[in-house]
C-alpha positions, -999 to +999 in steps of 0.1 A: +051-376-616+073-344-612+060-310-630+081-282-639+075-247-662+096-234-688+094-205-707+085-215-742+083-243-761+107-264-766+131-259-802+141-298-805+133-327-789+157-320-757+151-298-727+174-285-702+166-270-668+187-250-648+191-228-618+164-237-590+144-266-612+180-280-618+183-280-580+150-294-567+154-325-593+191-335-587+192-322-547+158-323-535+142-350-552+174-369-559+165-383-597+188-401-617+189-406-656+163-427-667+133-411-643+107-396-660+091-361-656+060-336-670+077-308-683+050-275-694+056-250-716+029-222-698+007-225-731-014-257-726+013-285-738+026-311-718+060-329-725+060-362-708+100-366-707+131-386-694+161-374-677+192-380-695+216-361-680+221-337-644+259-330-657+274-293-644+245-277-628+217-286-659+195-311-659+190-326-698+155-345-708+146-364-738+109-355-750+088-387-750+056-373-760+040-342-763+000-337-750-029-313-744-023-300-704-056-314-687-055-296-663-064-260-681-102-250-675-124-237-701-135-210-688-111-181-682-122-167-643-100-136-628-107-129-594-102-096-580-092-098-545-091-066-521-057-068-501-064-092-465-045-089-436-014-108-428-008-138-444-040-147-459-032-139-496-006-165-499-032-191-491-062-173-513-035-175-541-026-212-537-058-226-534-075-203-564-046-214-585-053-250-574-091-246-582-086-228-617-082-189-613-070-176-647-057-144-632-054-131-596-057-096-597-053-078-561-066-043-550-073-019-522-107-010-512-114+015-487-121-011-456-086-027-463-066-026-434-037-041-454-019-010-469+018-023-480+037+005-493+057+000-525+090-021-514+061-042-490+040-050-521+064-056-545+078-078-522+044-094-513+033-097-555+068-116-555+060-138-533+023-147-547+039-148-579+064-183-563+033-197-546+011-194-581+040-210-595+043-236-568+007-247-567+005-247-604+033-274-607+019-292-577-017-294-593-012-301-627-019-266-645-010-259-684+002-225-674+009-204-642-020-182-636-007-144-634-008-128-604-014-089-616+002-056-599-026-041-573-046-020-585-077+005-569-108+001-569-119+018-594-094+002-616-106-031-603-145-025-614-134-013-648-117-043-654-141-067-640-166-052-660-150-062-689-159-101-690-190-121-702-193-127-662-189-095-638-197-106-605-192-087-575-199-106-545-221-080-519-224-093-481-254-069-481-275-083-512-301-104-498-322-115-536-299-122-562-278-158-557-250-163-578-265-197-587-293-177-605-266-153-623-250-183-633-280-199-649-294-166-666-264-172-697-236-191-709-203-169-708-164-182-715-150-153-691-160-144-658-144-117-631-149-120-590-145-095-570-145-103-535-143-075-511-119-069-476-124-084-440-151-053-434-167-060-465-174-029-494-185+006-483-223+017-498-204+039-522-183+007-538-215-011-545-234+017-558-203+023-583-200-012-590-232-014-604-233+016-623-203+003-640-222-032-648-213-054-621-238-073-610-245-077-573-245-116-557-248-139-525-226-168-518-259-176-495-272-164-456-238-171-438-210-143-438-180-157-455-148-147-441-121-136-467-103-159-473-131-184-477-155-164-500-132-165-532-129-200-529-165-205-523-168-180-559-145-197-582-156-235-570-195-218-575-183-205-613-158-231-623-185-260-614-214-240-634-190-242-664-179-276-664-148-273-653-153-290-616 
């Protein structure tokens, strides 16, 4: 069934979408009245609706019923992800969102190659922000997860360090699994921070863990970038029941 966001929840028993949701229903997926839809409000609810009108540009539903979103984990995971090259970000977003990412926070590290000056980001953060959107609708989220303004590094540790869960993923640590991090406590918030295409200098990890992040593997195989946050959140979101 079609899914689409709005901003709030609803004041009556009627919706009405505009602008590019307006478009995609009446032009795109050509629906007339009497089709039914999921419309979200971004805080967990579900209205399961029919279309009763795609008069003047709007598109008017009648609320059916109104439901808990399913699709929400439990456990509220933020992954911190250093700045890739190219294009890669736009698929790290869309899957994370798909798998359950809370919060997509990007940074620079000092092995980034990726260094978008201010029009390039804000134009990148923009486009994230669509794909989060996208992928949330396609999936079946309660909300669209956030994706943040880049930050440093430092910034980034700070705020990892913050949750129940501070993970920072470490090509070079050999001992400590995350499977065994995992196990060690319950938690209802965890951060990930996965490093760049070189991986984190000697001085990120030493400052990591004096800041409380503890070091993990994802196992003996180097991960590229793209792959190691989604091996991460499907690692964390499985260990708390929400896979």
């Amino acid at each position: 069934m079609p899914r689409f966001f709005i901003e709030s929840a609803p004041a009556s028993d009627l919706i009405t979408l505009t602008g590019d949701d307006a478009h995609h229903i009446t032009r795109v997926l050509r629906m007339k009245t009497g089709e039914n839809l999921t419309i979200c409000d971004g805080r967990g609810t579900d209205y399961q609706c029919t279309l009763t009108d795609t008069e003047g540009g709007q598109v008017h539903c009648q609320i059916n019923t109104r439901m808990p979103s399913r699709g929400e984990p439990k456990t509220e995971v933020t992954l911190f992800m250093a700045l890739p090259k190219g294009d890669k970000m736009d698929f790290i977003v869309q899957k994370a969102v798909e798998l359950g990412a809370s919060y997509i926070v990007p940074y620079v590290a000092s092995r980034c190659v990726s260094r978008p000056d201010g029009k390039a980001l804000v134009r990148k953060i923009e486009r994230w922000r669509k794909i989060a959107r996208e992928a949330a609708q396609q999936c079946g989220r309660g909300r669209v997860p956030e994706v943040m303004e880049c930050v440093d590094f430092a910034a980034a540790v700070q705020r990892t360090a913050q949750t129940e869960m501070p993970l920072f993923f470490y090509e070079m640590e050999q001992e400590t699994s995350v499977r065994t991090v995992l196990h060690s406590r319950p938690f209802a918030s965890a951060a990930l921070m996965i490093g760049p295409e070189g991986g984190f200098a000697e001085e990120e990890a030493r400052m990591a863990q004096e800041n409380g992040l503890t070091p993990v593997s994802l196992g003996p195989r180097i991960l590229r970038c793209e792959t190691a946050p989604l091996a991460a959140l499907t690692a964390v979101l499985y260990e708390s029941g929400d896979l």
